[in-house]
KOLPA-145235 format. One record per residue (C-alpha): x, y, z; residue in one letter. Coordinates in steps of 0.05 Angstrom, whole numbers, padded with zeros to 5 digits, always signed. Layout:
N
XYZa
...
REM end
This chain:
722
-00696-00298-00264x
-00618-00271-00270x
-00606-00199-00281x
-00541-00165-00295x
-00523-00108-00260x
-00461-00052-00262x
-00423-00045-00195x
-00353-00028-00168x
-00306-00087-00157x
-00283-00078-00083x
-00232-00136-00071x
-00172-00089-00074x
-00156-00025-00084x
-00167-00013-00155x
-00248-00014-00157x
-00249-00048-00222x
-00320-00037-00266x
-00361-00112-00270x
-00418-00142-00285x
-00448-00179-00224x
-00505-00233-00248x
-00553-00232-00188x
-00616-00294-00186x
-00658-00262-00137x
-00613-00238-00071x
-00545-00284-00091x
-00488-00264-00142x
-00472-00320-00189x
-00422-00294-00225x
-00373-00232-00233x
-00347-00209-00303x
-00308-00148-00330x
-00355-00093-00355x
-00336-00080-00436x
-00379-00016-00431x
-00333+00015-00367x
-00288+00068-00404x
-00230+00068-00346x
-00226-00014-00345x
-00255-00037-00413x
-00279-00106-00391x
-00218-00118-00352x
-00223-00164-00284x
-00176-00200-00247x
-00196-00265-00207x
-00203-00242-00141x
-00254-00200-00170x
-00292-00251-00207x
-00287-00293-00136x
-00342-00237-00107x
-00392-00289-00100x
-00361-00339-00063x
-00335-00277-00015x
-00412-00252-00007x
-00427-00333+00014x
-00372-00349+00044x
-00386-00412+00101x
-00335-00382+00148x
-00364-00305+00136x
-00388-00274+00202x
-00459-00254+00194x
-00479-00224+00263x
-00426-00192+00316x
-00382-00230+00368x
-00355-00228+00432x
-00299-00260+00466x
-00313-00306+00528x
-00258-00337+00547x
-00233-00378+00498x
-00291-00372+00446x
-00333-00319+00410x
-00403-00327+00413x
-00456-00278+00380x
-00489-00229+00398x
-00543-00162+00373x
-00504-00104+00348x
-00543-00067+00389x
-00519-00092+00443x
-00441-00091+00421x
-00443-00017+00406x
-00483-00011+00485x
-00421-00047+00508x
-00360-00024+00469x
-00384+00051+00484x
-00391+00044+00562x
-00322+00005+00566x
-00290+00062+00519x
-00329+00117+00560x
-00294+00086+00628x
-00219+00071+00597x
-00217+00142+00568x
-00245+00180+00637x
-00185+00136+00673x
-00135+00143+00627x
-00143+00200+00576x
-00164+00197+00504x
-00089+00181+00477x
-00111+00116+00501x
-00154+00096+00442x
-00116+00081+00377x
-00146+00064+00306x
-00114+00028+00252x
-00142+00028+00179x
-00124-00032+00142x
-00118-00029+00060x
-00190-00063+00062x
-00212+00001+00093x
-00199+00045+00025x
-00255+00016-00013x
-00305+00041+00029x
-00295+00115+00044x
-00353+00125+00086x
-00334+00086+00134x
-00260+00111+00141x
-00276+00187+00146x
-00329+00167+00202x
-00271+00128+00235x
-00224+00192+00234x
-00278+00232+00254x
-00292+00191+00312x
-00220+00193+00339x
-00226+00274+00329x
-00286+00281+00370x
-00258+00234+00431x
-00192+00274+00420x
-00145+00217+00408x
-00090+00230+00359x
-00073+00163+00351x
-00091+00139+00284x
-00047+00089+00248x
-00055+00068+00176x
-00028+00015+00136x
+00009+00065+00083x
+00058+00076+00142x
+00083+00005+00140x
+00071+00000+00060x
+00105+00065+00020x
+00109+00116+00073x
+00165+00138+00028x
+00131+00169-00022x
+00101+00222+00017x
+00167+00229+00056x
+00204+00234-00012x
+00157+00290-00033x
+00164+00330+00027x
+00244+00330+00018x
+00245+00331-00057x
+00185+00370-00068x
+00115+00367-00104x
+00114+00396-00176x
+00044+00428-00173x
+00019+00399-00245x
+00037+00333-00231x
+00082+00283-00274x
+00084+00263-00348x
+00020+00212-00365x
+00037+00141-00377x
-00010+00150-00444x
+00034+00186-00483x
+00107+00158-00452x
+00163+00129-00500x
+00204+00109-00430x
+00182+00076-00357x
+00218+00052-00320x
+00196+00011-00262x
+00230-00012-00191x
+00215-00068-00152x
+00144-00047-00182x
+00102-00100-00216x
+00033-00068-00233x
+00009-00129-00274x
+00004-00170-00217x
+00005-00113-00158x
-00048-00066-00194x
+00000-00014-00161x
+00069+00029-00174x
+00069+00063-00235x
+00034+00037-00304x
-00039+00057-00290x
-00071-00001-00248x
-00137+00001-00284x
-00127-00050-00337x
-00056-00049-00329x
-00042-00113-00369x
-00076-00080-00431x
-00044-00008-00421x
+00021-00039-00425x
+00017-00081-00479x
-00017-00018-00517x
+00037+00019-00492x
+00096-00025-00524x
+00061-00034-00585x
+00064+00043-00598x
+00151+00035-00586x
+00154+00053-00511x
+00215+00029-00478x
+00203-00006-00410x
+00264-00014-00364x
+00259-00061-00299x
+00294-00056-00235x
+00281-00117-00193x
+00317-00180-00161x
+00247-00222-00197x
+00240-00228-00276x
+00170-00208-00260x
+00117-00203-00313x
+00130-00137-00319x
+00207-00144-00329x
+00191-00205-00380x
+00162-00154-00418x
+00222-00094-00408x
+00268-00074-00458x
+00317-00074-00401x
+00319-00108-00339x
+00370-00102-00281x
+00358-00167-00239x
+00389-00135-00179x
+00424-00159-00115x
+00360-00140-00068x
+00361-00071-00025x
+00403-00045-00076x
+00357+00013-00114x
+00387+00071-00085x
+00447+00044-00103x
+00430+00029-00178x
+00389+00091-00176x
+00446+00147-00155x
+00491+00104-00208x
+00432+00123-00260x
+00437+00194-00235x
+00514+00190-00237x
+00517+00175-00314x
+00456+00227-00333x
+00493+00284-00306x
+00559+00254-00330x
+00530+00249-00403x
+00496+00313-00396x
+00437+00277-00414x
+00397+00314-00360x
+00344+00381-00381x
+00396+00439-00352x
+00340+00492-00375x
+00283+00458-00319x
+00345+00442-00272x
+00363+00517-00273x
+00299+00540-00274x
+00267+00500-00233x
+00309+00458-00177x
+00358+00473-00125x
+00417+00427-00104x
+00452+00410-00168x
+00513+00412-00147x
+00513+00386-00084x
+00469+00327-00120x
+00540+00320-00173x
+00585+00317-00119x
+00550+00264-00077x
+00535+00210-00126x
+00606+00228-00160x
+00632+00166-00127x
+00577+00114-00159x
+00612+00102-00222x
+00583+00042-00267x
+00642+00003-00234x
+00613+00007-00172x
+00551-00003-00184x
+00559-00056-00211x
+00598-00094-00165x
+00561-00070-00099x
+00488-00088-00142x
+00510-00146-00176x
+00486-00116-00257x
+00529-00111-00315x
+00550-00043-00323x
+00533-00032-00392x
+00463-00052-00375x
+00462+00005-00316x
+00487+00044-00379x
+00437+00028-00424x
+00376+00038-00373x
+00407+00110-00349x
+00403+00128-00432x
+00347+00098-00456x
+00303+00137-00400x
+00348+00208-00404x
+00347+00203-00476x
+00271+00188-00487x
+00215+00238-00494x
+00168+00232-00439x
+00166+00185-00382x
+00173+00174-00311x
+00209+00127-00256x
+00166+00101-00199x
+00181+00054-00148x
+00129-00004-00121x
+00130-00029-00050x
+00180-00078-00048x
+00230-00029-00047x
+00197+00014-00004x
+00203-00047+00048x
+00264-00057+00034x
+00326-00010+00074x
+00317+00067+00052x
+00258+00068+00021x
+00252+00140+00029x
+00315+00152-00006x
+00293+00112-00065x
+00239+00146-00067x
+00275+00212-00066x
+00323+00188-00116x
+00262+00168-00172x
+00242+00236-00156x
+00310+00273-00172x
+00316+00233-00232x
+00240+00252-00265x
+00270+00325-00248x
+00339+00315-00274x
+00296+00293-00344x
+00241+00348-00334x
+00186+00292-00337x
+00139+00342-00303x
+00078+00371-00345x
+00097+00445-00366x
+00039+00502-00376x
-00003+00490-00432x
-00010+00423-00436x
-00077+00378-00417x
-00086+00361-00338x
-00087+00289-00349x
-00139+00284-00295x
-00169+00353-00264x
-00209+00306-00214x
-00283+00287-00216x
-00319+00277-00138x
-00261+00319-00115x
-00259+00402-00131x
-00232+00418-00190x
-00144+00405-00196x
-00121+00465-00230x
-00042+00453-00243x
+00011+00499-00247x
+00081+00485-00280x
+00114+00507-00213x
+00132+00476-00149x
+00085+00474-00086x
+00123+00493-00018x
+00150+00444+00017x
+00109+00409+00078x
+00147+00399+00140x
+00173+00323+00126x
+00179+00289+00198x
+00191+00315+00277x
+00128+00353+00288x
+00053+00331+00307x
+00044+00284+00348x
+00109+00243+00393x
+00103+00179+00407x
+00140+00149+00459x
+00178+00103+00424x
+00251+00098+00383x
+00236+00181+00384x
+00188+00176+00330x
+00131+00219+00323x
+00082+00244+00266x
+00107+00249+00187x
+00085+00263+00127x
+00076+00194+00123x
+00025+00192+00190x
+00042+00161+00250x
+00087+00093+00251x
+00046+00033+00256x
+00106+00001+00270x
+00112+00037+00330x
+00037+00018+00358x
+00052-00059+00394x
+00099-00012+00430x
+00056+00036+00459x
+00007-00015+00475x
+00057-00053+00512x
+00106+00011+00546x
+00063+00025+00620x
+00055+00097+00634x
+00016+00153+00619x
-00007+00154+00545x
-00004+00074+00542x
-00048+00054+00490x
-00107+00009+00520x
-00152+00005+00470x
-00158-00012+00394x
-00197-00007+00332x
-00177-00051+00273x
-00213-00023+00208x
-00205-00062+00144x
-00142-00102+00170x
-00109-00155+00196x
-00045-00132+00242x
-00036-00201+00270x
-00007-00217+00196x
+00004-00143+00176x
+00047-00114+00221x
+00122-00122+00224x
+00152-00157+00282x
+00099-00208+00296x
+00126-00232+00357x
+00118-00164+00391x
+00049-00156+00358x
+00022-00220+00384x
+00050-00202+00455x
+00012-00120+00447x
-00059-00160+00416x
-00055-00197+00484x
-00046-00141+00534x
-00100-00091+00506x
-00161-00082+00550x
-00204-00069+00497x
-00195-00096+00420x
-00246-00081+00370x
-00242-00115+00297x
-00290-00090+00242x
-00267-00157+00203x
-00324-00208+00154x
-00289-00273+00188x
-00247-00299+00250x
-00186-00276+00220x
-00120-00283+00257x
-00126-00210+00285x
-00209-00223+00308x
-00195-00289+00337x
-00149-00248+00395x
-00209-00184+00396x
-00252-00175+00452x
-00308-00157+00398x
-00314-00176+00327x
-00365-00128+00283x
-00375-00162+00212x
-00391-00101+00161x
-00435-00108+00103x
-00391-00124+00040x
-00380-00095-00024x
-00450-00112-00062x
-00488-00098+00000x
-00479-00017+00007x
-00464+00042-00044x
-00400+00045-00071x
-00359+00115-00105x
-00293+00108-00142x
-00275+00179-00101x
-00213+00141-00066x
-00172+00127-00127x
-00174+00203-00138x
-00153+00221-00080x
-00084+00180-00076x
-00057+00228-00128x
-00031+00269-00068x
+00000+00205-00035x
+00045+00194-00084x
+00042+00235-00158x
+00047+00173-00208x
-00020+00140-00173x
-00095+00153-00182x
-00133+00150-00246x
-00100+00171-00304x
-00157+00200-00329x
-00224+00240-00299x
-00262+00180-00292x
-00323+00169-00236x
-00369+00113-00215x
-00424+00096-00164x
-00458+00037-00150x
-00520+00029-00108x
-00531-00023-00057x
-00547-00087-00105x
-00565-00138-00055x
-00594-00152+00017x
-00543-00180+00074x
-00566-00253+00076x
-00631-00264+00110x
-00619-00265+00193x
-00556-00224+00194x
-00548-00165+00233x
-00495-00123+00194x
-00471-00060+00200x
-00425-00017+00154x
-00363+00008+00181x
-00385+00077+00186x
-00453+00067+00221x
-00400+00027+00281x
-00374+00092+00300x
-00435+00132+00286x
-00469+00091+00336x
-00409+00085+00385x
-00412+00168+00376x
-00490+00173+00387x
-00476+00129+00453x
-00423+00165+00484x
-00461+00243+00463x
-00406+00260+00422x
-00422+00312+00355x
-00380+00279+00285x
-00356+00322+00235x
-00352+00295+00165x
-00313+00338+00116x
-00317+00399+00165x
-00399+00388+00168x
-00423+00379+00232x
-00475+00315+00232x
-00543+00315+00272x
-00527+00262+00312x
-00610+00260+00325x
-00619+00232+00263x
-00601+00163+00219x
-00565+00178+00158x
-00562+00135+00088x
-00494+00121+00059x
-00515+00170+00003x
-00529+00229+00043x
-00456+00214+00071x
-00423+00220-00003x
-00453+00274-00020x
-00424+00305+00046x
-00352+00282+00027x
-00360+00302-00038x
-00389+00374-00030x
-00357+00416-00078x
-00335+00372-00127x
-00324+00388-00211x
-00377+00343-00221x
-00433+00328-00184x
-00457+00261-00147x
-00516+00254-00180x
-00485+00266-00250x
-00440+00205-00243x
-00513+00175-00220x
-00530+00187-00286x
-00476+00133-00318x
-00484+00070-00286x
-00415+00042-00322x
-00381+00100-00306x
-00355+00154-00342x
-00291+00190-00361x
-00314+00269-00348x
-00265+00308-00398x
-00259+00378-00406x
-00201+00401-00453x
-00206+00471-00424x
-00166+00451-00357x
-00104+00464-00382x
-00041+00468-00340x
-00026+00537-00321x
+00033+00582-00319x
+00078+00588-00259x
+00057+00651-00218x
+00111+00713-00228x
+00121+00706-00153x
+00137+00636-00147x
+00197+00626-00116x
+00190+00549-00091x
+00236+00498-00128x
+00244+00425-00131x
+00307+00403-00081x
+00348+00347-00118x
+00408+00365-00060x
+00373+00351-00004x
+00421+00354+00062x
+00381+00302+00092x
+00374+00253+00035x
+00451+00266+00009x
+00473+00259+00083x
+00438+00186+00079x
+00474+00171+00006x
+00536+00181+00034x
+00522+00134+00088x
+00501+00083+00033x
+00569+00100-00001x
+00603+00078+00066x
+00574+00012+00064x
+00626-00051+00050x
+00609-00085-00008x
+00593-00157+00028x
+00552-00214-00001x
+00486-00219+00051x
+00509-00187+00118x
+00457-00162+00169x
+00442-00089+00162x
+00472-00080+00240x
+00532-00125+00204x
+00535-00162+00263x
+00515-00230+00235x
+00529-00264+00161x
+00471-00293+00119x
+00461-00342+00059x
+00401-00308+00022x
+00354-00240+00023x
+00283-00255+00030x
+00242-00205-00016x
+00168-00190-00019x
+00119-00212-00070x
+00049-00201-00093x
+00013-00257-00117x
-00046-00246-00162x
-00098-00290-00132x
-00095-00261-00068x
-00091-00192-00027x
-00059-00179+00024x
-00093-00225+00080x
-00158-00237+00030x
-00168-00285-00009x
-00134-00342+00024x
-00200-00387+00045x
-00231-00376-00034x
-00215-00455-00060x
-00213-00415-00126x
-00162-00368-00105x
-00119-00415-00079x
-00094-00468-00124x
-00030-00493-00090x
-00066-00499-00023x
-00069-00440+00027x
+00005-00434+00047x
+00055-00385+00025x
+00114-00413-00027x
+00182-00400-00015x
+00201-00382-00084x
+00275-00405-00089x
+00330-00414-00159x
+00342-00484-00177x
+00401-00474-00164x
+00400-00458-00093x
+00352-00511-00091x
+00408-00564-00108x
+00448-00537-00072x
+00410-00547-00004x
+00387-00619-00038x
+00315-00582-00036x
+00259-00603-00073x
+00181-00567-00090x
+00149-00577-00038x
+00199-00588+00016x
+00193-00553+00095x
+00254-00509+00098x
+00265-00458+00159x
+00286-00384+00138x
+00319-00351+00201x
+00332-00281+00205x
+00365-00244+00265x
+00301-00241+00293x
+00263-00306+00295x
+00255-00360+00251x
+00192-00382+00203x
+00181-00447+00162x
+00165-00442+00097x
+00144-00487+00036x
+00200-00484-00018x
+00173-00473-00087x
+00222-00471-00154x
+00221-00406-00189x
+00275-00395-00253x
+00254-00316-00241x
+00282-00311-00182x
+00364-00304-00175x
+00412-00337-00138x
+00411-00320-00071x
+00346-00296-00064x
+00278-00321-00028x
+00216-00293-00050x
+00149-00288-00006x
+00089-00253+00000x
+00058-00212+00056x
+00009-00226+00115x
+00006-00298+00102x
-00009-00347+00163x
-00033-00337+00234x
-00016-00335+00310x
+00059-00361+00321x
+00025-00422+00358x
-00013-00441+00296x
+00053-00451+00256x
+00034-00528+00256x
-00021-00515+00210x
+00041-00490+00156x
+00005-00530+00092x
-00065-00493+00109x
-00049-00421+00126x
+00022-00406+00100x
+00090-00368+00137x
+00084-00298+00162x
+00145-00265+00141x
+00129-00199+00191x
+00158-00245+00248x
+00228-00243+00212x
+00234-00173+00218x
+00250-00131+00283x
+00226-00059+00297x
+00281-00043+00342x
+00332-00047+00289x
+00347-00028+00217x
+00296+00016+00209x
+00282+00080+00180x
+00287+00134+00241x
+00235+00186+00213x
+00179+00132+00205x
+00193+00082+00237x
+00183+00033+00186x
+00232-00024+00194x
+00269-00073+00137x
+00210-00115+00124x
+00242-00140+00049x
+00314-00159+00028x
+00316-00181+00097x
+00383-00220+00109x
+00374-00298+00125x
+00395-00364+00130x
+00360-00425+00092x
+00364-00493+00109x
+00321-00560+00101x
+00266-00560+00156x
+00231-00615+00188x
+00188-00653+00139x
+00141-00677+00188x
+00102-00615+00196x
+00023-00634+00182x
+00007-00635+00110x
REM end
């Protein structure tokens, strides 16, 4: 007999409330939950593809190991009895900097199991631990340590009468700005109630179809377009000079740096009318309430962590930041209690301290340690060479930038470990391969999506909202499953290492449930575990008594809209020739920028062996204008190769009116090893071998140009197998 029951979507990031219809120990079928008061029945169709991920033929049911060419199975047991004596021998040889970890974006849904990871690293005293917000939007964490954190937090989307968005598409992303629970529904509510959306992006996106204003941009241009938007608020005087006195540093170093990006300028170097750069810089200055936030295309693309600095200056130009006496939008739920104050936190250092890696000078930031930078230690000899690796909840094969170099680094490590449900690109190369339980199959706590408020200020729930789902189902009869965090639990256990889990030491005598291990990381919370226990579609845990408080009488912290560092990089910007599609080392001339894309049936590297998910077959499009189309005499469907200075990729030319002239537009951590590129039609182009970590990239983090990334089109060979 079916039964419904409430759980915590747990495809992407955004842990969406559903309905899962379970006959006996199989889901059937995945809807939105009406009752949820954060999502109000809203799922996407990832989500509602849960099933056929739980049953999944090519899903990995017991662990593997590699011999030779081939994987065979094999008891976890007996993994964890290897993986610990061969780690226990590499770190008495070569020191515990040996052993790096890398947490992938499917490693965020299931916090357990990431805390264990860290704590694991801690206890074997390896500091190198590698996410994949260092090769996403590292710049919004960077941006905040330059600009400054404004200790309330920023203006609500609820009650905005502006946005404005760039290279952000939340409708489709679930990410960068307009909350991404429901975000189709909050933005519709949104415009119905008068707010004015503007759009900054080289796509007319769904977002930007919806804008009052879009600026369909030459690509790598925001900081460009941005500082012109700054130029004209302070020109106009449309900026708040009461905050800006009281509460910022800078202005006039800020006025005389961007005093050069007129709307002429602008214009020509961006490719946008200039009365539309004038009507986006007043309809946001002029507005209410509001804020600008930036999605991850143009943190890929060059200087992301100056446009990232520059949305910042601009919400503090407009004082878009809550002020004392006003609701805290979300005080937190299975976190302690946020209590704001209208003043400015000091400054955390931003990059250059921490850890040094060995590479390009980089070293630890305040957006973590470069994962850009990791093929490089695993392939550069000498003491601290990296010789071992865990892969949480990713796929680096695909992921990381410079797949050449990563597919060289995958092949020289001694010991690879991939905590991965299939024989993904980045498993097929490990030496073991430990499928975790999925979603339906252990406990579940929305806790995550509170806690990215301090990654970047315009992310997180908009609202106090908290969820937890029990297991709902068995792992299918024969496996031998593990979650993530019982892998280094046991690895720990093996090796007599003690864990510490939110500064509690753990009895490493002892098993522990998944529950006893969020109530650990979520001692001291406003509201109690097994309250949110109590509300099995979740719940939205108000209290109108958390206000925003005043700013302290000793404050003496302010926002810094003149940074030296960031203004130092403008002027570099302004220095730039205004050419068509030149190589950021200008050293070679291209036809088109290639730009990043999210696609809404897919995530990341998931979703690409659903049938469901996948309706043009399982490669990745080459969106391209009609127009360049013609004039390559291209046709949907067509092989073309897309060459960058780094290496070349072929790719499956799709028509898209949205996109302009000159542009290409893929997504991310499509395809496989470079020797599988026959198999184009089945498992799509990886655009991370087009871009080079050696050059144009950012020399604080590391992270290299990995969209607007200048190349050359041309027809490819049709033969390729179809």
């Amino acid at each position: 007999m079916a039964e419904v029951k409430t759980a915590i979507c747990r495809f992407c990031h955004s842990f969406c409330g559903v309905n899962v219809t379970l006959e006996g120990n199989r889901p059937v079928k995945v809807l939105g939950d009406i009752k949820n008061p954060m999502y109000h029945g809203y799922t996407c169709v990832k989500g509602r593809q849960l099933p056929e991920q739980h049953l999944h033929p090519e899903r990995l049911l017991v662990p593997q190991k590699k011999t030779g060419t081939s994987h065979q199975p094999l008891a976890s047991d007996v993994a964890l009895d290897e993986i610990a004596a061969r780690l226990s021998r590499l770190i008495q040889e070569h020191g515990p900097r040996a052993v790096a970890l890398y947490t992938g974006t499917y490693s965020f849904p299931y916090p357990a199991g990431a805390a264990m990871a860290r704590a694991f690293m801690q206890a074997i005293g390896s500091p190198m631990t590698f996410t994949s917000g260092s090769i996403d939007q590292p710049g919004k964490p960077m941006a905040i340590a330059f600009h400054g954190r404004w200790h309330a937090g920023p203006q609500p989307f609820a009650d905005a009468d502006t946005w404005m968005l760039v290279g952000a598409n939340p409708v489709v992303s679930k990410w960068g700005g307009i909350p991404q629970y429901n975000p189709g529904k909050r933005l519709h509510d949104a415009l119905q109630q008068g707010m004015q959306l503007i759009v900054i992006d080289p796509r007319q996106t769904e977002a930007a179809r919806k804008a009052a204003l879009h600026l369909q941009c030459k690509p790598g241009e925001d900081p460009t377009i941005l500082t012109g938007i700054i130029h004209l608020i302070i020109r106009e005087a449309w900026y708040d000079k009461a905050f800006v006195d009281a509460e910022s540093s800078g202005f006039e170093a800020l006025k005389a740096a961007v005093v050069d990006f007129t709307p002429d300028y602008v214009a020509r170097r961006a490719e946008i009318p200039a009365d539309k750069l004038m009507g986006a810089a007043r309809i946001f200055a002029t507005g209410r309430r509001g804020m600008v936030t930036a999605g991850t295309g143009p943190n890929m693309a060059p200087r992301g962590t100056l446009t990232e600095y520059l949305v910042l200056v601009i919400n503090t130009l407009c004082g878009r930041w809550l002020r004392a006496g006003e609701p805290m939008p979300n005080p937190f739920a299975l976190m302690p209690t946020r209590h704001g104050r209208a003043q400015t936190e000091p400054k955390p250092p931003a990059f250059g301290y921490g850890t040094q890696l060995r590479v390009r000078g980089l070293g630890e930031n305040a957006g973590g340690l470069s994962a850009a930078a990791l093929a490089d230690e695993i392939l550069l000899g000498g003491e601290g060479q990296v010789k071992a690796l865990f892969s949480v909840g990713g796929n680096p094969l695909v992921a990381w930038p410079d797949q050449l170099k990563t597919w060289d680094a995958l092949k020289h490590l001694e010991l690879s470990v991939c905590l991965d449900i299939k024989l993904s690109a980045t498993a097929k190369m490990s030496h073991y391969v430990l499928p975790p339980k999925l979603g339906l199959e252990c406990p579940a706590i929305s806790m995550p999506n509170e806690g990215v408020w301090f990654y970047g200020m315009s992310t997180g729930y908009p609202e106090p909202y908290a969820m937890y789902q029990p297991a709902l189902i068995e792992p299918p009869h024969g496996s031998d499953l593990l979650e993530e965090w019982q892998v280094f639990f046991g690895l720990a256990q093996r090796m007599g290492l003690i864990l510490r889990l939110n500064s509690q030491a753990l009895d490493m005598t002892r098993d522990y449930t998944t529950d006893e291990l969020f109530e650990i990381l979520t001692v001291g919370s406003r509201i109690r575990l097994s309250e949110v226990k109590q509300y099995p579609h979740g719940h939205i845990f108000n209290d109108p008594t958390i206000i925003v408080l005043p700013k302290e009488e000793d404050c003496e912290e302010r926002l810094d809209i003149g940074n030296s560092i960031m203004l130092e990089e403008l002027h570099t910007v302004r220095g730039e020739p205004l050419t068509g599609h030149a190589g950021y080392s200008g050293q070679m001339t291209f036809s088109h920028r290639l730009v990043s894309r999210r696609l809404n049936d897919v995530y990341n590297s998931s979703g690409h062996d659903i049938p469901k998910l996948m309706k043009n077959g399982r490669y990745n499009p080459a969106y391209m204008n009609p127009k360049d189309m013609a004039s390559l005499d291209l046709h949907a469907g067509d092989v073309v190769e897309i060459a960058s200075s780094r290496a070349k990729i072929l790719g499956v030319v799709e028509e898209a009116e949205d996109v302009r002239p000159g542009v290409v537009s893929m997504s991310h951590a499509f395809g496989d090893a470079p020797d599988e590129d026959h198999k184009l039609f089945s498992i799509g182009s990886n655009t991370g071998r087009l871009t080079s970590v050696d050059e144009d990239y950012d020399p604080r983090t590391g992270m290299p140009v990995m969209s607007a990334i200048p190349v050359n089109v041309r027809r490819g060979d049709q033969a390729v197998a179809r």
